[in-house]
C-alpha positions in Angstrom: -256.5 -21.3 34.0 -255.1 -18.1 35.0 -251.2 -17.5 35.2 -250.3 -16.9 38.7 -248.0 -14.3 40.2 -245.1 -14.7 41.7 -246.7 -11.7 44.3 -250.1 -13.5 45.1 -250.6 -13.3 48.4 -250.5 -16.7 50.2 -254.4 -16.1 51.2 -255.4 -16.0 47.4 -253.6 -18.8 46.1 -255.2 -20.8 48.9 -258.6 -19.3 47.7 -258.1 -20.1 44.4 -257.5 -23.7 45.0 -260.4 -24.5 47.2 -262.7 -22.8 44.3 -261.3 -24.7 41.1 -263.4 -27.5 41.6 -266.7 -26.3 42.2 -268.1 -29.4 42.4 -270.1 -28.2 45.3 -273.6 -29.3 45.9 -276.7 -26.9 45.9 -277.0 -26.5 49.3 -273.4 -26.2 50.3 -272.8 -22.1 51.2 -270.1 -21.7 48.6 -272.3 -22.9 45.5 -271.7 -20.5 42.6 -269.2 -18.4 44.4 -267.6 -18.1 41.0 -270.2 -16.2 39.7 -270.0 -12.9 42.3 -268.3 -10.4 42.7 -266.4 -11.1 45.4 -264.9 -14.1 42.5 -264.5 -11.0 40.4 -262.2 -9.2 42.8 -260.3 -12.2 43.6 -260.1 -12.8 40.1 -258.5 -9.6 39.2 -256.0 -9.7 42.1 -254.6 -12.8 40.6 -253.5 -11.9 37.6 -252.2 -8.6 38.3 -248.8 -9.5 38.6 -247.3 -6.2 39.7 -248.1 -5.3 43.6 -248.3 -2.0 42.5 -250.4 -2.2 40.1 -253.0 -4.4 42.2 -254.3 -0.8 44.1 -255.1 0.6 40.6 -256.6 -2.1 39.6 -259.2 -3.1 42.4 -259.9 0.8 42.7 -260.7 0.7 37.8 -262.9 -2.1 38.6 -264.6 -1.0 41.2 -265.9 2.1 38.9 -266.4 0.2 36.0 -268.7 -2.1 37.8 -270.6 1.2 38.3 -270.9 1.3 34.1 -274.6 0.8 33.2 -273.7 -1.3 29.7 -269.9 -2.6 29.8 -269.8 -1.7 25.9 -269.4 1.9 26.9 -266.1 1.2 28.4 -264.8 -0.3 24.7 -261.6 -2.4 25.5 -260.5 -1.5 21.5 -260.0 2.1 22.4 -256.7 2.8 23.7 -255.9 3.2 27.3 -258.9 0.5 28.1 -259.1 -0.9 31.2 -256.5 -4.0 31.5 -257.7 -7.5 31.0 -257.0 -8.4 34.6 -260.0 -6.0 35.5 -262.2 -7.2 32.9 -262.1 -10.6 34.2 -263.5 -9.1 37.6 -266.6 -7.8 35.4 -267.3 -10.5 33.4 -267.5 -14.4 34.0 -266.9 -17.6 31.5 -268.9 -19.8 33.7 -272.1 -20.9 32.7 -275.4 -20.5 34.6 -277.4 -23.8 35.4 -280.7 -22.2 34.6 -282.4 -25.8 35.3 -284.7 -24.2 38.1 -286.1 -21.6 35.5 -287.4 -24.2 33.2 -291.4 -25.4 33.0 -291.5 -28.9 34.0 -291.8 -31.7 31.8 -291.1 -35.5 30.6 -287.5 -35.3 29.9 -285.4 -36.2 32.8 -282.5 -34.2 31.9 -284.5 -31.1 30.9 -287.0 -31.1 33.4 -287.0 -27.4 35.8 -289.8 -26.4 38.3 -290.9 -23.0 37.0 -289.1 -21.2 38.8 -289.3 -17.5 38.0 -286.0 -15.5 36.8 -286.8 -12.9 39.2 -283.7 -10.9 39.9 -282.1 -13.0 37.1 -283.9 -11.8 34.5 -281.9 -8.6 33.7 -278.2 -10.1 34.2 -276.2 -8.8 31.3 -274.7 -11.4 28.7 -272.2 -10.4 25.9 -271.6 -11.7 23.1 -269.5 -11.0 19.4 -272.4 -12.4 17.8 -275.9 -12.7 18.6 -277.4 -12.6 15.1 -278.7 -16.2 13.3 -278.7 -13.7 10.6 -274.9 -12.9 10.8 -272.3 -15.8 9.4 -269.9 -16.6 12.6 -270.7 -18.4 15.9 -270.8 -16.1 18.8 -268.0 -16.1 21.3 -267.4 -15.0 24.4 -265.5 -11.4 24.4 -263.0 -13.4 26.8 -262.5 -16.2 24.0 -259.1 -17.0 22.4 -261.0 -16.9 19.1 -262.2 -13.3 19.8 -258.1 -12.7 20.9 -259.5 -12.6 24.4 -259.7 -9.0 23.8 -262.9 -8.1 26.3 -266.0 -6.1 25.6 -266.3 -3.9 22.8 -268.6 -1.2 21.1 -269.8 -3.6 18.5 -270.5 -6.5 20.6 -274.6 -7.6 21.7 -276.0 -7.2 24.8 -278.2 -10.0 25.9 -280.0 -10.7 29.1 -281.1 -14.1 30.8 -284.6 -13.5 29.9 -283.6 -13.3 25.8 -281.2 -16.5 26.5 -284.2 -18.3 28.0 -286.7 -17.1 25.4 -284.4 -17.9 21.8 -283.6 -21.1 21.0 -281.5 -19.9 17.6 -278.4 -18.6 18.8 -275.1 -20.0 17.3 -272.2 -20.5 19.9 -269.1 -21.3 20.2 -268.7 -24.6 21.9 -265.8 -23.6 23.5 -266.4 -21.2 25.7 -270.3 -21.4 25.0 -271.0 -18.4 23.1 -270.9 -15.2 26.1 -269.8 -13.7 29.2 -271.9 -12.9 31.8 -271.8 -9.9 34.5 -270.7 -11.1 38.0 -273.4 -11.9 39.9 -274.7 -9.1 42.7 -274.6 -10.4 46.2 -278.8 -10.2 45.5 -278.8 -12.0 42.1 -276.3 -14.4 43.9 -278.4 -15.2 46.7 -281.6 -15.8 44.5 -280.1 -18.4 41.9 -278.5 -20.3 45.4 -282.1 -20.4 47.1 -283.7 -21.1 43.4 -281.6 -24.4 42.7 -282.0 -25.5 46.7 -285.5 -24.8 46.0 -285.2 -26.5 42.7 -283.5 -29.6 44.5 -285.9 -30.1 47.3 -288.6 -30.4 44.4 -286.2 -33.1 42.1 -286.3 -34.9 45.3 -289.6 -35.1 46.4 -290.6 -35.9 43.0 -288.5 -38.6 42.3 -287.0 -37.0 39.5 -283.4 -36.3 41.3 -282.0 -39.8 41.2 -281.2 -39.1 44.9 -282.0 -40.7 48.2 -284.8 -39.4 49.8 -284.5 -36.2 52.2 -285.5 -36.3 55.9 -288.9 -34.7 55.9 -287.9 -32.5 59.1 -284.9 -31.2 57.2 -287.2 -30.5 54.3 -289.8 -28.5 56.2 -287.2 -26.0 58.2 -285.5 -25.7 54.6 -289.0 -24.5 53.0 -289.7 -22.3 55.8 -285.9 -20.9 55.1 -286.8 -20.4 51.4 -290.4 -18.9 51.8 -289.0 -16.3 54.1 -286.1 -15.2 51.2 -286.2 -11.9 49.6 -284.0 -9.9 47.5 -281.9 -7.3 49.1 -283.3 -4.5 46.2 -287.3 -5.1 46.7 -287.5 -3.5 42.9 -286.2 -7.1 41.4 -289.2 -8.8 43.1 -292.3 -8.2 41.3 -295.4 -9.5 42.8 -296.0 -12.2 40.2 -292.4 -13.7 40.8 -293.3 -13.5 44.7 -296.4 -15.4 44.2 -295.1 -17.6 42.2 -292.2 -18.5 44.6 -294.5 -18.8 47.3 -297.1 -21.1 45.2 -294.2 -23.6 44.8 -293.1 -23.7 48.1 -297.0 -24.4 49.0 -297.1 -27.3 46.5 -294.0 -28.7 48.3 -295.4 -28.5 51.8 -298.2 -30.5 50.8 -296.2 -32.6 49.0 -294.6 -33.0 52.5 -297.6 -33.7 54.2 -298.7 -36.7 52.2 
């Protein structure tokens, strides 16, 4: 857990608590809060410890969210950015990417195909990506990489390559990587993905789950077939159909 400072504002701490157990549900509005950005800036205010230092930081991470690859900014060169603003770039919490898998017979393992979408390109970094290379990947934010953020030599990885090995070595700690905060877009998509995801669990009898009421279930499909991302560009038209073809197989489904 983060230390706190003796100068975090009474609004923040507050914040903080009602985030640190995010045992939401898929469908509650603040699911995986902790993955965006606005997480990110919060994170950063609260542990910079100085109030004067909490301008100049808000004001480094808002240009190094601008950074195309984070290695670029190298935290091992001196004067790198402090760690407070790194943990406004980068996140230790995992995603659930249970919506993104093919179905099948395991329970557990199950997913609806769900396409990455949007998804697909959010940045993962790691100290160790290679099977090839002794040493288990950690998270640049690890204690056993000296929490000491992103650096030149690290790998970059994207949820498409994490969803498409299955021979990476990670630490079970803090499970191998850091990922990018979430866009307000990219957040938006894995919420309505794992609604999306739930509603199918349900109807399938697969989410262990009393039933939903079929009226709620209809205005919630009609919700989700009308999402789009906020960039157009991370929509492709196969991912669109695809969507769309799920949410037709649930209507039916409804219908029965």
């Amino acid at each position: 857990m983060a230390r706190r400072s003796w100068n975090t504002p009474p609004e923040l701490e507050a914040r903080e608590a009602q985030l640190s157990g995010r045992g939401q549900g898929v469908h509650d509005p603040n699911f995986g809060e902790g993955l965006g950005l606005a997480e990110g800036t919060r994170r950063t205010l609260l542990q910079t410890y100085a109030t004067e230092d909490r301008n100049l930081n808000i004001r480094l991470l808002a240009l190094a969210r601008g950074a195309d690859d984070l290695r670029s900014l190298d935290a091992g060169r001196p004067g790198g950015l402090p760690v407070a603003v790194w943990h406004g770039l980068l996140t230790e919490d995992r995603l659930s990417l249970a919506p993104f898998r093919q179905p099948g017979s395991d329970l557990w393992r199950s997913g609806s195909g769900l396409p990455l979408g949007p998804l697909a390109a959010v940045q993962l970094y790691t100290t160790n990506a290679s099977p090839l290379i002794e040493g288990k990947g950690h998270s640049p934010l690890c204690r056993h990489a000296h929490e000491r953020a992103v650096v030149a030599g690290d790998d970059l990885l994207t949820v498409a390559d994490l969803m498409a090995r299955t021979d990476f070595d990670w630490c079970s700690k803090c499970g191998g990587y850091a990922i990018r905060r979430l866009s307000d877009s990219q957040l938006s998509y894995y919420r309505a993905a794992h609604q999306l995801h739930d509603i199918k669990q349900r109807l399938d009898g697969k989410s262990g789950s009393p039933a939903t009421d079929t009226s709620m279930v209809i205005t919630r499909l009609e919700e989700l077939a009308a999402w789009s991302p906020v960039d157009e560009e991370q929509w492709c038209g196969s991912d669109s159909w695809q969507w769309q073809d799920t949410i037709r197989e649930l209507r039916r489904k409804v219908a029965m």
